[in-house]
N, C-alpha and C positions, 0 to 999 in steps of 0.2 A: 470470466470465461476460463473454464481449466484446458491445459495445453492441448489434451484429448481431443476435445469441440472444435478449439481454432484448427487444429490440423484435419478432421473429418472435414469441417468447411473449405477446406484450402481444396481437399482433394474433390470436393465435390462441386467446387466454382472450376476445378480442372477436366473434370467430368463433363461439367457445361459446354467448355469448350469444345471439346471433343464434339459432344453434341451438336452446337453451333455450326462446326464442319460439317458433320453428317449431314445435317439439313441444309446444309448449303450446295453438296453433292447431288443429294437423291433427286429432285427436278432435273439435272442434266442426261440426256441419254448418253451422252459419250462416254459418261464418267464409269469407269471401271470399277464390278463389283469386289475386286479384292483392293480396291481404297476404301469403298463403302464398310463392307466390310470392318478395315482396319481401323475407320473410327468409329464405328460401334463396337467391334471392342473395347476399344480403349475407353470409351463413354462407360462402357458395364463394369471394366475392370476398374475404375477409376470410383464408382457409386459403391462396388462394393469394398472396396480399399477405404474409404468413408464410414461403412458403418461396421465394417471389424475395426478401426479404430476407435472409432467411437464408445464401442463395447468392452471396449480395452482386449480386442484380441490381437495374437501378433497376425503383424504385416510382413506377410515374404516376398522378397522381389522376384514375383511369374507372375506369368499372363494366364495361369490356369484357373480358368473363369468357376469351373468344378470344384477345386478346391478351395478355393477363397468362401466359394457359395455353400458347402460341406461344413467349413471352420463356422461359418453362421447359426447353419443348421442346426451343428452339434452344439452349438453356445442357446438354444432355444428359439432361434430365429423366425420367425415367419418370411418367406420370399416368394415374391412376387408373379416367379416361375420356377419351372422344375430344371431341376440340375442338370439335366439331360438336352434341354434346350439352350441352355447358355455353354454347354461344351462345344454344343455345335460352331459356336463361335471362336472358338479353340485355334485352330487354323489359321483364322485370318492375322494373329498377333505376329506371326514371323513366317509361316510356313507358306501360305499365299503370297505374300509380301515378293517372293522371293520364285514364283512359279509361274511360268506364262499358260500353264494349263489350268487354270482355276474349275474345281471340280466341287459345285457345292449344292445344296438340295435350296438352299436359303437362300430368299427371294428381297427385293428389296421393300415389299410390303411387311414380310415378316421381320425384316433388319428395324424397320423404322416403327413397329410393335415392339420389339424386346428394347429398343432404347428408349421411344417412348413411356415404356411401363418401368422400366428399370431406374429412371431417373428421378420421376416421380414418388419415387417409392423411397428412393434413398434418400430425397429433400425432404418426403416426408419424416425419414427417420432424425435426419440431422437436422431439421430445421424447426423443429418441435419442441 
């Protein structure tokens, strides 16, 4: 296994977790959407952190879900969803975290579509 792969799996068993929470969140109604939120970020950034490694592209430490998802693109990538939709997610990595006025269009049906589709997609690339 070249160093590449064990560390895209590393970040994508970390992605899982992330996951793991989110799904462990989304049934609770009490549970606040800027935590739901912050683990699906983290689950998306974490998938796509996984396969710009993979690809050997560099890995910058942000949560700018855009540009990690751009660095892809422009490397020939095919993704899952459009760039524009996972910016949406943007926010939730510090900026909600941090705001008791949470102001967001994204619902927890659509939260648990981009991570459900995003996850999938990155296992599929690393686990291939």
């Amino acid at each position: 296994m070249t160093p590449a792969l064990e560390e895209a799996r590393r970040l994508l068993r970390l992605a899982r977790r992330d996951q793991a929470t989110f799904n462990l969140l989304v049934p609770l109604d009490q549970a606040p959407m800027a935590a739901l939120g912050f683990h699906a970020q983290q689950t998306v950034e974490k998938s796509l952190k996984s396969v710009c490694t993979l690809r050997g592209l560099e890995v910058r430490r942000t949560h700018d879900l855009a540009a990690l998802a751009q660095s892809l693109a422009d490397d020939g990538c095919v993704l899952p969803l459009n760039i524009e939709d996972l910016r949406a997610l943007n926010p939730f990595a510090v900026e909600y975290r941090y705001d008791d006025e949470l102001v967001s269009a994204l619902t927890r049906d659509a939260l648990q579509t981009t991570v459900a589709t995003i996850i999938r997609w990155a296992g599929h690339c690393v686990d291939s």
